[in-house]
C-alpha positions in Angstrom: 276.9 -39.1 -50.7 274.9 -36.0 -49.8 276.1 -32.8 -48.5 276.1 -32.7 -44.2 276.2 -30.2 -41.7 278.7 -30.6 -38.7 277.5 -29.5 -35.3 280.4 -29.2 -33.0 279.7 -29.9 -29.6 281.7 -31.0 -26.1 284.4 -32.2 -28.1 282.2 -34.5 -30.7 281.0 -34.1 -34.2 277.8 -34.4 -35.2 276.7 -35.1 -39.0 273.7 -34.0 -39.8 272.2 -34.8 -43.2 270.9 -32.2 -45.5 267.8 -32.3 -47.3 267.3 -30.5 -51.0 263.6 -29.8 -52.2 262.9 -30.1 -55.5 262.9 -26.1 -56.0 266.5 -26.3 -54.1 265.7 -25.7 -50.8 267.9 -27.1 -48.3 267.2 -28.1 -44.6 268.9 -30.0 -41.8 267.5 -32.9 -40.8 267.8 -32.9 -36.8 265.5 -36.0 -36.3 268.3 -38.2 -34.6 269.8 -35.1 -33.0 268.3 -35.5 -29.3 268.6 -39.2 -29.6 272.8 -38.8 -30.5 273.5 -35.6 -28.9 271.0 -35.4 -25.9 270.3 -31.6 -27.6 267.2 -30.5 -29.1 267.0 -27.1 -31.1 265.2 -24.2 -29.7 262.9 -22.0 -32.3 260.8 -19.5 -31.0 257.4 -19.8 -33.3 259.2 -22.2 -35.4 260.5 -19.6 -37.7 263.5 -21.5 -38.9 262.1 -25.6 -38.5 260.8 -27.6 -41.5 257.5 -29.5 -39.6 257.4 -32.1 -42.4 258.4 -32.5 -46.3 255.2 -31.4 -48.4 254.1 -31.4 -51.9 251.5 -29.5 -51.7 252.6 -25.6 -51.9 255.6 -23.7 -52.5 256.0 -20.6 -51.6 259.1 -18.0 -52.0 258.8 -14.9 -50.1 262.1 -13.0 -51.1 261.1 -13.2 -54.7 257.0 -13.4 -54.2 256.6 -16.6 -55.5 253.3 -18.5 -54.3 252.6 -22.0 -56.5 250.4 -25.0 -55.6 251.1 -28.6 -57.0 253.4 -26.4 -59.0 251.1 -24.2 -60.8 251.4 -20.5 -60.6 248.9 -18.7 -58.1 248.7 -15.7 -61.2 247.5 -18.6 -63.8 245.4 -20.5 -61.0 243.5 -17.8 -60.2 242.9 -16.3 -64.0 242.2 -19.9 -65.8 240.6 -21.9 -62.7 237.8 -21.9 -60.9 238.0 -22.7 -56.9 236.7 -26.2 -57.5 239.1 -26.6 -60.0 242.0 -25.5 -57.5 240.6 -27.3 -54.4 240.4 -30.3 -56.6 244.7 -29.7 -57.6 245.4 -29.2 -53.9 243.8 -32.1 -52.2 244.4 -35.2 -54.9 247.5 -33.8 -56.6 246.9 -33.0 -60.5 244.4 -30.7 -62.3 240.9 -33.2 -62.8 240.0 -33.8 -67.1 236.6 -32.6 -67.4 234.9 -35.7 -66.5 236.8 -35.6 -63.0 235.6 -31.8 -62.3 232.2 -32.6 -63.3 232.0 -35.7 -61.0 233.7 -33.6 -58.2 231.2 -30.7 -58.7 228.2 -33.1 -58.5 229.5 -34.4 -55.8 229.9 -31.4 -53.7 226.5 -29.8 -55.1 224.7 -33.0 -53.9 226.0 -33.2 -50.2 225.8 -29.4 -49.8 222.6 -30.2 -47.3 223.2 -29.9 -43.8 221.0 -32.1 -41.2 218.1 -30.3 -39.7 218.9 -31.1 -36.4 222.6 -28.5 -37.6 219.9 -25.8 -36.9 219.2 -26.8 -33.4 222.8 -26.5 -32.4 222.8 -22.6 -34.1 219.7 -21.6 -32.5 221.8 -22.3 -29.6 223.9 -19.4 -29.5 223.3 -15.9 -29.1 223.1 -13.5 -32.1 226.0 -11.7 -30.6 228.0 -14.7 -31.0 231.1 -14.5 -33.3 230.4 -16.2 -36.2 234.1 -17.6 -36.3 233.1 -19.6 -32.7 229.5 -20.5 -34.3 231.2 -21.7 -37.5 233.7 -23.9 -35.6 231.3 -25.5 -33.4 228.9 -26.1 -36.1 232.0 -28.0 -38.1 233.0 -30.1 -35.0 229.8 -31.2 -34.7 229.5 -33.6 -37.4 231.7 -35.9 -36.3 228.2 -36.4 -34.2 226.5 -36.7 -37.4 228.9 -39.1 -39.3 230.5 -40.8 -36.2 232.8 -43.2 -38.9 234.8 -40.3 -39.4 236.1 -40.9 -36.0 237.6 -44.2 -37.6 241.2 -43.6 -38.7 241.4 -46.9 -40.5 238.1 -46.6 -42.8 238.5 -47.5 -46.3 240.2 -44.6 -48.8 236.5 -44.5 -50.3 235.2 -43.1 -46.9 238.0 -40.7 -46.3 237.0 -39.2 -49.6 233.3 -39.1 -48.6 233.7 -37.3 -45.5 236.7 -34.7 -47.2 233.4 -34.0 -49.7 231.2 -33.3 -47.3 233.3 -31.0 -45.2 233.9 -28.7 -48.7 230.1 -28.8 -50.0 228.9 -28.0 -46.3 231.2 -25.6 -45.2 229.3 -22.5 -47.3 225.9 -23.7 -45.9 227.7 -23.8 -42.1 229.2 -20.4 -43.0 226.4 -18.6 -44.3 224.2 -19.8 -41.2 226.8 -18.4 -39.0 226.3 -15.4 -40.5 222.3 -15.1 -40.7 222.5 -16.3 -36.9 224.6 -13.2 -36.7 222.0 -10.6 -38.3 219.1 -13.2 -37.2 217.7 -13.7 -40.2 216.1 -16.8 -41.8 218.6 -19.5 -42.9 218.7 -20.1 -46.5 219.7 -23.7 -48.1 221.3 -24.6 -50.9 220.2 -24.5 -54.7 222.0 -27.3 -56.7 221.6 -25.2 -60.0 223.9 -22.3 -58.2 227.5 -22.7 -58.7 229.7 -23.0 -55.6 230.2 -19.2 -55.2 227.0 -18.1 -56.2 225.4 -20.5 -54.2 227.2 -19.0 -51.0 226.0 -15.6 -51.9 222.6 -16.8 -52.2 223.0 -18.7 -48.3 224.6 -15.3 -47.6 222.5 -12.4 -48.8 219.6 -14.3 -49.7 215.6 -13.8 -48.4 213.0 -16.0 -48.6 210.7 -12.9 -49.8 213.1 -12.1 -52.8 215.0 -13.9 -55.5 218.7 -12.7 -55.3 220.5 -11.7 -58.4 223.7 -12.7 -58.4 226.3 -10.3 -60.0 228.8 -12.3 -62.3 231.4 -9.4 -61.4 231.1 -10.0 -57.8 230.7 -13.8 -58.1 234.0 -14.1 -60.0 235.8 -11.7 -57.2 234.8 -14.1 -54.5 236.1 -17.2 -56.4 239.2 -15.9 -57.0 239.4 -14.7 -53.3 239.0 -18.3 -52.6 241.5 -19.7 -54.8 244.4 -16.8 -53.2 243.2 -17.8 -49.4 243.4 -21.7 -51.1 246.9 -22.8 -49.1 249.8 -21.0 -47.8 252.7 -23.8 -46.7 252.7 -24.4 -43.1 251.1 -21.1 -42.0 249.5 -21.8 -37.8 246.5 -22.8 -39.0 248.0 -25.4 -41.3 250.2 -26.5 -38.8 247.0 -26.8 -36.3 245.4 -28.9 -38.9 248.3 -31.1 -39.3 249.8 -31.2 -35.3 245.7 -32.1 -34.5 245.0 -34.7 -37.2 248.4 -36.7 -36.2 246.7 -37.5 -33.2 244.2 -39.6 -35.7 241.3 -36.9 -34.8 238.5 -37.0 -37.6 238.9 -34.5 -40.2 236.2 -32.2 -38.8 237.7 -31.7 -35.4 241.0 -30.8 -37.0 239.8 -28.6 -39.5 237.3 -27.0 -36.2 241.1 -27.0 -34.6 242.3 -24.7 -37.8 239.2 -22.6 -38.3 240.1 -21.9 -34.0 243.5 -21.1 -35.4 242.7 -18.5 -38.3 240.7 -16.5 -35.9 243.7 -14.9 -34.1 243.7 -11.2 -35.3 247.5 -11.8 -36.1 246.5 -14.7 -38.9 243.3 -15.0 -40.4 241.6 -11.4 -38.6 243.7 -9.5 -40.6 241.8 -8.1 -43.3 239.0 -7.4 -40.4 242.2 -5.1 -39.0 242.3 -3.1 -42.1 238.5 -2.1 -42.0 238.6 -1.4 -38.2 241.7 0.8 -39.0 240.0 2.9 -41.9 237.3 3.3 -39.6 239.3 4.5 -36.8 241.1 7.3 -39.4 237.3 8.0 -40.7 236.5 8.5 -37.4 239.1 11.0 -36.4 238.1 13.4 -39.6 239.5 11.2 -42.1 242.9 12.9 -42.4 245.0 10.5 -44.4 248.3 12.6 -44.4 247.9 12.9 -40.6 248.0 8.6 -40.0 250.5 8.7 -43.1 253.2 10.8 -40.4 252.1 8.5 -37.5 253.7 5.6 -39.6 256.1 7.1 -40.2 257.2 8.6 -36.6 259.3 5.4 -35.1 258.3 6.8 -31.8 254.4 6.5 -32.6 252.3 3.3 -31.5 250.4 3.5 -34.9 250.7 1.0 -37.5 249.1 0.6 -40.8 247.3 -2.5 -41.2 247.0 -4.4 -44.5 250.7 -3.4 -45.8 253.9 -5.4 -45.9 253.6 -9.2 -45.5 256.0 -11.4 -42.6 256.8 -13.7 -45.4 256.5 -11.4 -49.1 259.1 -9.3 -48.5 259.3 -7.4 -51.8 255.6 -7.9 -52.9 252.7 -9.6 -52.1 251.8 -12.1 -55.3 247.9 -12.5 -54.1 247.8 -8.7 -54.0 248.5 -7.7 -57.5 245.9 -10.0 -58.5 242.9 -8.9 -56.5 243.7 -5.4 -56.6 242.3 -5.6 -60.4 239.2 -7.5 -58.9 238.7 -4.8 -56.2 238.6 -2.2 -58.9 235.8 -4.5 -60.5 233.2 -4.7 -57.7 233.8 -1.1 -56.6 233.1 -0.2 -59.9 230.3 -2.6 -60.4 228.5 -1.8 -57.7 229.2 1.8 -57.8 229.7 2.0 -53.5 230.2 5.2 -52.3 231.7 4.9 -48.6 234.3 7.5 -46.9 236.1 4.1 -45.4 236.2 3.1 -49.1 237.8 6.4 -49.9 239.9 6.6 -47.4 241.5 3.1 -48.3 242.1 4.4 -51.9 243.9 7.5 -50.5 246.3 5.0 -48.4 246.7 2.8 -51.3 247.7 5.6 -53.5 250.5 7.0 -50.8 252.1 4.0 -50.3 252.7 2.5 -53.7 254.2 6.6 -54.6 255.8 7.0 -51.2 259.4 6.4 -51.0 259.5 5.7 -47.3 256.6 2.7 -47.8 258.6 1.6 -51.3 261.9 0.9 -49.5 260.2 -1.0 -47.1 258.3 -3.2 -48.7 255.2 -1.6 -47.5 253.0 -2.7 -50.0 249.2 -3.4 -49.8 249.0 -6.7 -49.4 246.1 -9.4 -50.0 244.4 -8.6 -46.9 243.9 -5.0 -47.8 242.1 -5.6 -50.8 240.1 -8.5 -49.7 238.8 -6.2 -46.6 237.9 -3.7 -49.0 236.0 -6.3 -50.9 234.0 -7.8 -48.0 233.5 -4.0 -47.2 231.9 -2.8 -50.6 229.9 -6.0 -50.5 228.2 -4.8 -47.2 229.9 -8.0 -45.1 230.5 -7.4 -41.4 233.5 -7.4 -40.2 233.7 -10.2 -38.3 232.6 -12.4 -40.8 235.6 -11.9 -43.1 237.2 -14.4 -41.1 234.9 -16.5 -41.9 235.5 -15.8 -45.6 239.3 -16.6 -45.7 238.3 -20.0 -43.6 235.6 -21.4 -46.8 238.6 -20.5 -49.1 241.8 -22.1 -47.0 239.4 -25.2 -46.3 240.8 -27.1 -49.5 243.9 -26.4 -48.1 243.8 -27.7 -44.8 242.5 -30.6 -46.4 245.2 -31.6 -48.4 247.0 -30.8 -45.4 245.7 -33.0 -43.2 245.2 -35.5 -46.2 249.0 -35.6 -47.1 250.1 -35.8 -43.5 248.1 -38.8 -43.2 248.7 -40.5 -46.1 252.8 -40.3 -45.3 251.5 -42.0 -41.6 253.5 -39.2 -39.8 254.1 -38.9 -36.2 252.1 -37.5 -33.4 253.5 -34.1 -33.3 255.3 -33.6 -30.1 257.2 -30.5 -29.8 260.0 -30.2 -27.2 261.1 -27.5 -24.7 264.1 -26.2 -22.4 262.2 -25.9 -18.9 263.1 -23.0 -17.1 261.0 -23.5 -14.2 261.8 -24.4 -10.5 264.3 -27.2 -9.6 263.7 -29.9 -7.4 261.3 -28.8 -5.0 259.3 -30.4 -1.5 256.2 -30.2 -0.5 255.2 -28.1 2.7 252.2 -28.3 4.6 249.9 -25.5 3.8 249.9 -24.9 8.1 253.8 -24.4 7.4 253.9 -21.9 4.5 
């Protein structure tokens, strides 16, 4: 028999089962609490509540552990390319060649967005965010491909719709962000791999060829592969808690881009940047914002260091830090902010007082910096974490339907008004 936890409660017992993961992790299952006990559990931000059982990502903050399907994130991102990964994460097992090749084709091939997509962008104003363009633009072809509203299509057309939401998501994105700077759109080139292809949607004019630095194109794809899938982080969870209801994959993945674009969750390497620029700003006195975090009794805090869940060290970090170094030194940027950023970086991985604290830079540090030296605004490195955690929240969404989960349907302890009657409004 398995182990149980007793909950003791108005004079009864309660067992409770225990589940073990397969990398030890044990959890109480509370699924027949309310209906035994009449008690449900109360978890602010569901800090402490398992949402489902997953196989898709494991992750170990205390010892800065970050896997998916098993495979390290330090080998992922050194041996695979962000195909290669997306490919892991949604069906389950690195593809043989003749899988990734298929896959690739695939994906190069539906990369093509309707022109009637550009209608719907000339719609919104340049000023528009491109994290609200973006989103829109994505729930918008469920108008396009209306049998992705059918949640009992054949396994065939689930597949045809997840590849059409990864080979159109660049093309969206990049429109988002010529909308932005109102520039001509730029489609797709089948000979350009999927990174370089982005850059070229991105960057690209119609009066110029873009060259495409290898350096830079190999920083972005492994940006992609860290941002890939992070357990049930809020916009997973909004992936998973909207596509239980049987919405299409488009609107649930819209739900999650909706979700990332909280400046506590996806805005956070835009955070860094607007913080550099703030100390840049105010003379550019590092030692002086140094103090500031350190004074308990000061409102300042650095952005981009320390992690809620890494507690020692961030694993994505150490990794891009390297290809940081790389574009900085390929592209030979000089920027103050830039500087600035290496000053802080410096500081707190000497500093005692950051050291015993675990305030490290994390991944959001060094991406910012990235998206900086690569002349990206600021608020499109949201939109750069959403192309690379897309794979993610499709394996999400994927897994959660394949196990035919429930709606989700959290509870809550009211603590409003009791019983009340209704007055006349000439009586109040």
């Amino acid at each position: 028999m398995g182990k149980k936890a007793e909950l003791h409660y108005d004079g009864k017992i309660y067992d409770l089962p225990v589940v073990t993961g397969t990398e030890k992790e044990n959890a109480i299952d509370i699924s027949k609490l309310r209906a035994q006990s009449g008690l449900i559990t109360l978890d602010r931000g569901f800090k402490n509540t398992g949402s489902t059982e997953s196989g898709i990502t494991f992750l170990n903050g205390e010892e800065g552990i970050l896997r998916y399907r098993g495979y390290s994130i330090e080998e992922l991102a050194d041996k695979a390319t962000f195909l290669e990964v997306a490919f892991l994460l949604i069906y389950g097992d690195l593809p043989s060649k003749s899988e990734l090749n298929h896959f690739v084709d695939e994906i190069t091939h539906h990369s093509l967005v309707h022109e009637d997509v550009k209608s719907i962008l000339d719609g919104f104003p340049s000023r528009a965010h491109p994290m609200g363009v973006l989103s829109s633009l994505v729930s918008s072809l469920t108008a396009f491909y209306p049998k992705s509203l059918d949640p009992n299509r054949s396994k065939e057309e689930v597949n045809g719709t997840i590849i059409r939401a990864i080979a159109k998501l660049p093309t969206l994105a990049a429109w988002s962000y010529k909308n932005r700077m109102r520039q001509p759109i730029m489609y797709p080139k089948n000979k350009l791999s999927y990174t370089a292809n982005f850059m070229h949607m991105m960057f690209g004019l119609p009066t110029t060829e873009m060259e495409i630095s290898p350096v830079v194109a190999k920083a972005i794809d492994k940006l992609l592969i860290l941002h890939a899938d992070h357990e049930q982080n809020c916009s997973a969870s909004t992936v998973r808690i909207v596509g239980s209801s049987q919405a299409s994959l488009y609107a649930s993945v819209s739900a999650g881009i909706a979700a990332l674009w909280g400046p506590l969750h996806g805005g956070a390497n835009q955070a860094v940047i607007e913080m550099l620029e703030s100390i840049k700003d105010d003379g550019g006195d590092v030692d002086k914002y140094i103090s500031k975090a350190k004074d308990k009794s000061d409102s300042f805090r650095l952005m981009g260091f320390g992690h809620r869940v890494y507690k020692n060290f961030d694993p994505r970090a150490t990794i891009i830090k390297k290809a940081a170094d790389d574009v900085l030194n390929e592209l030979g940027v000089e920027d103050p902010v830039l500087d600035i950023a290496k000053k802080l970086e410096k500081v707190a991985l000497s500093d005692e007082y950051f050291k015993s604290r675990g305030l490290y830079p994390n991944v959001d540090f060094y991406s910012g910096i990235i998206y900086r030296a690569l002349g990206i605004p600021t608020d499109m490195f949201t939109v750069m974490f959403a192309l690379g955690r897309l794979p993610g929240w499709i394996a999400q969404w994927k897994e959660m339907r394949e196990n035919q989960e429930p709606i989700g349907r959290p509870r809550q302890v009211y603590t409003g008004s009791t019983e009340r009657k209704y007055v006349p409004i000439e009586n109040r």
